[in-house]
C-alpha positions as CSV (number, residue, x, y, z in Angstrom):
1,X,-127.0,15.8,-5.2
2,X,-125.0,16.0,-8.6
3,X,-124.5,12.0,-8.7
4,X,-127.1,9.4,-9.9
5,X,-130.1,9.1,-9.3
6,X,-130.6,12.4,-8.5
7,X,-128.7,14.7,-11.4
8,X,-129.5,18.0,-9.8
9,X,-127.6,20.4,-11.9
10,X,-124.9,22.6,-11.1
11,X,-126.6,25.8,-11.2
12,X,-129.2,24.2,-8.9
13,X,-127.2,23.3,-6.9
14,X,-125.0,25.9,-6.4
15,X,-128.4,28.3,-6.0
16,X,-129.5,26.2,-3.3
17,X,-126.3,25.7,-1.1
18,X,-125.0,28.7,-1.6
19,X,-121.6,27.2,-3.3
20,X,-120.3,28.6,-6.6
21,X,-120.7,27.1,-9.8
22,X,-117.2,26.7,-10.7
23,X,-116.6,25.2,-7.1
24,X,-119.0,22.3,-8.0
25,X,-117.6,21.7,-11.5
26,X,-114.5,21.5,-9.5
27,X,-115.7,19.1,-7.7
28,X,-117.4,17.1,-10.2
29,X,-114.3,16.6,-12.1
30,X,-112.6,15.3,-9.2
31,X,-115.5,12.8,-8.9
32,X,-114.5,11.5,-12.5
33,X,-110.9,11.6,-12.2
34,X,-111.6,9.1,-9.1
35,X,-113.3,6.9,-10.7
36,X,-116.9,7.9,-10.5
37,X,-119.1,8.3,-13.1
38,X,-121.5,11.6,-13.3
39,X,-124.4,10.6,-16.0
40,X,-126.2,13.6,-17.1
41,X,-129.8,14.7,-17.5
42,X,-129.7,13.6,-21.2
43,X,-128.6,10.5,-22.1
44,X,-127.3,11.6,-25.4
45,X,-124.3,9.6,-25.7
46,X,-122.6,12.5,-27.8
47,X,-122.3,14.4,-24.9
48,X,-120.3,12.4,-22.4
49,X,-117.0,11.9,-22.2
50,X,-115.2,9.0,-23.2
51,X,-113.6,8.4,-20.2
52,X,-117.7,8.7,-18.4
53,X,-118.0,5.8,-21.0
54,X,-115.3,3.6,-20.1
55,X,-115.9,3.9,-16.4
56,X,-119.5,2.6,-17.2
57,X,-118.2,0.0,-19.1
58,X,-116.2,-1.4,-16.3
59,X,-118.7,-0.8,-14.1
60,X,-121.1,-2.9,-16.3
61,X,-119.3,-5.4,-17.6
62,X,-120.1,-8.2,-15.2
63,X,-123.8,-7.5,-14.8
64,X,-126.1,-9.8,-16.0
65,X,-129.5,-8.9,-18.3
66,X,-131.3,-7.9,-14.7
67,X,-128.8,-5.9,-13.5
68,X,-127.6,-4.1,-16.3
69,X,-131.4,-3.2,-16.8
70,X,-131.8,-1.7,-13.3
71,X,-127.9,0.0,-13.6
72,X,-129.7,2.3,-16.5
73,X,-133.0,2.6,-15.2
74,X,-130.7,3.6,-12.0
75,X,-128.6,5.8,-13.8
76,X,-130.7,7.2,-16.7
77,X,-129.2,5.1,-19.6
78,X,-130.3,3.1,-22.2
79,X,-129.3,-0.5,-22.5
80,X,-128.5,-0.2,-26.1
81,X,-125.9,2.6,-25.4
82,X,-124.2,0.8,-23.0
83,X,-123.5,-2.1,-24.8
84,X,-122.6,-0.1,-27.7
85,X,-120.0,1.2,-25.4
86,X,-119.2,-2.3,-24.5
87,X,-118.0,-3.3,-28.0
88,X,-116.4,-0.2,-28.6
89,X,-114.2,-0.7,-25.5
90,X,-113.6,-4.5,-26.6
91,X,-112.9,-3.9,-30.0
92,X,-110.5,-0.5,-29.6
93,X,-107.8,-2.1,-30.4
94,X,-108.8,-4.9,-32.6
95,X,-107.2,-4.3,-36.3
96,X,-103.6,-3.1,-34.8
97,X,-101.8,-5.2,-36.3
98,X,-103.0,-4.7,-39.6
99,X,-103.2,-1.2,-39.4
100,X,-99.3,-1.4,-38.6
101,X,-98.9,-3.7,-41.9
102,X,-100.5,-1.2,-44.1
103,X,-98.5,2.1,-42.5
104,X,-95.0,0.0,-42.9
105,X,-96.0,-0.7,-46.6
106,X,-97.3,3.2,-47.0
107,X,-93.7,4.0,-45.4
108,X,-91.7,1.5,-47.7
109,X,-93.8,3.4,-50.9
110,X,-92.9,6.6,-49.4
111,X,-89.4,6.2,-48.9
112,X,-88.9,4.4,-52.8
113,X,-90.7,7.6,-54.3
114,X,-87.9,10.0,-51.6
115,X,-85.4,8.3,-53.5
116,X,-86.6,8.3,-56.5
117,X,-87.1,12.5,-56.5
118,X,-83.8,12.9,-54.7
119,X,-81.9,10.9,-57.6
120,X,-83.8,13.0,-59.9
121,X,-83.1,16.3,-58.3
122,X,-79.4,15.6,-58.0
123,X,-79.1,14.6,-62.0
124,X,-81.1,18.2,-62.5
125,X,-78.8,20.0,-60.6
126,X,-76.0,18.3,-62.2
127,X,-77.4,19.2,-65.4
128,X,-77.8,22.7,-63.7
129,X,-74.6,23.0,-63.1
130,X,-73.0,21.9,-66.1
131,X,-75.3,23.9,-68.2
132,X,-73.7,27.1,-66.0
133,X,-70.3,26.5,-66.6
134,X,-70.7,26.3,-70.4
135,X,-72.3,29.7,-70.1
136,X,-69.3,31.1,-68.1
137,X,-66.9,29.2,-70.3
138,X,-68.8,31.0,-73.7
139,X,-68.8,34.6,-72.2
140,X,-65.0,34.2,-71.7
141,X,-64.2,33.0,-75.2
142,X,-66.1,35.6,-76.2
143,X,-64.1,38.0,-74.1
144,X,-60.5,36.5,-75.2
145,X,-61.6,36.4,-79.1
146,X,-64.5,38.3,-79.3
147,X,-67.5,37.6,-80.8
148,X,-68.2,34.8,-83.3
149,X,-68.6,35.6,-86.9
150,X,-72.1,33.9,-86.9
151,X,-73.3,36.3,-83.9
152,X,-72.4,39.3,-85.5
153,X,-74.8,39.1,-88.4
């Protein structure tokens, strides 16, 4: 009752048979995980699941014109969507190699600037810590001799 072309919903279903919802979801989910594909009441392709969409895909991919009309008359799709679908599937993975190209070159940019701020940091600190020890080296002058004659006015 919950497949094609019938789409009884759950709660239908489960008020007519007696069985609990959450039994039948159950159920429906291990319809999808094996492979079938549960179209619902609306076609609104934002609200199936992408892996709803790929089983249709494969399911569709060999059909001719004909058949892939009757399929969604069948099934309660629109042509449109499913070969939308179609080059979605067939183009997932199309730019991959570019995309890797352009993150190795954002990585080599990132990794110049790294160095760039750690070489930086360390010359602060360095300055840092120089800076410290002529502090530390003046207050003990100051202790041995006292205070400078240009301080004291």
């Amino acid at each position: 009752m919950m497949l094609p072309p019938e789409n009884t919903p759950l709660k239908k279903i489960g008020e007519t048979l007696g069985i609990p919802e959450g039994t039948l979801k159950k159920w429906k989910q291990e319809l999808r995980v094996n492979g079938h594909t549960l179209t619902e009441s609306d076609p609104k392709s934002d609200k199936w699941s992408s892996q709803d969409k790929f089983l249709i895909v494969t399911e569709t991919m060999k059909l001719n014109e004909a058949e892939l009309s009757e399929y969604c008359r069948k099934n309660g799709l629109y042509e449109a969507q499913v070969k939308l679908w179609q080059e979605n599937c067939m183009n997932a993975n199309g730019n991959i190699p570019g995309q890797i190209a352009e993150l190795m070159q954002q990585d080599k940019v990132t990794q110049r600037e790294l160095r760039r701020l750690k070489k930086e940091l360390q010359r602060k600190e360095s300055a840092l810590a120089e800076t410290a020890a002529l502090l530390v080296l003046r207050k003990k002058v100051e202790a041995i001799w006292g205070a400078s004659d240009d301080e004291e006015d």
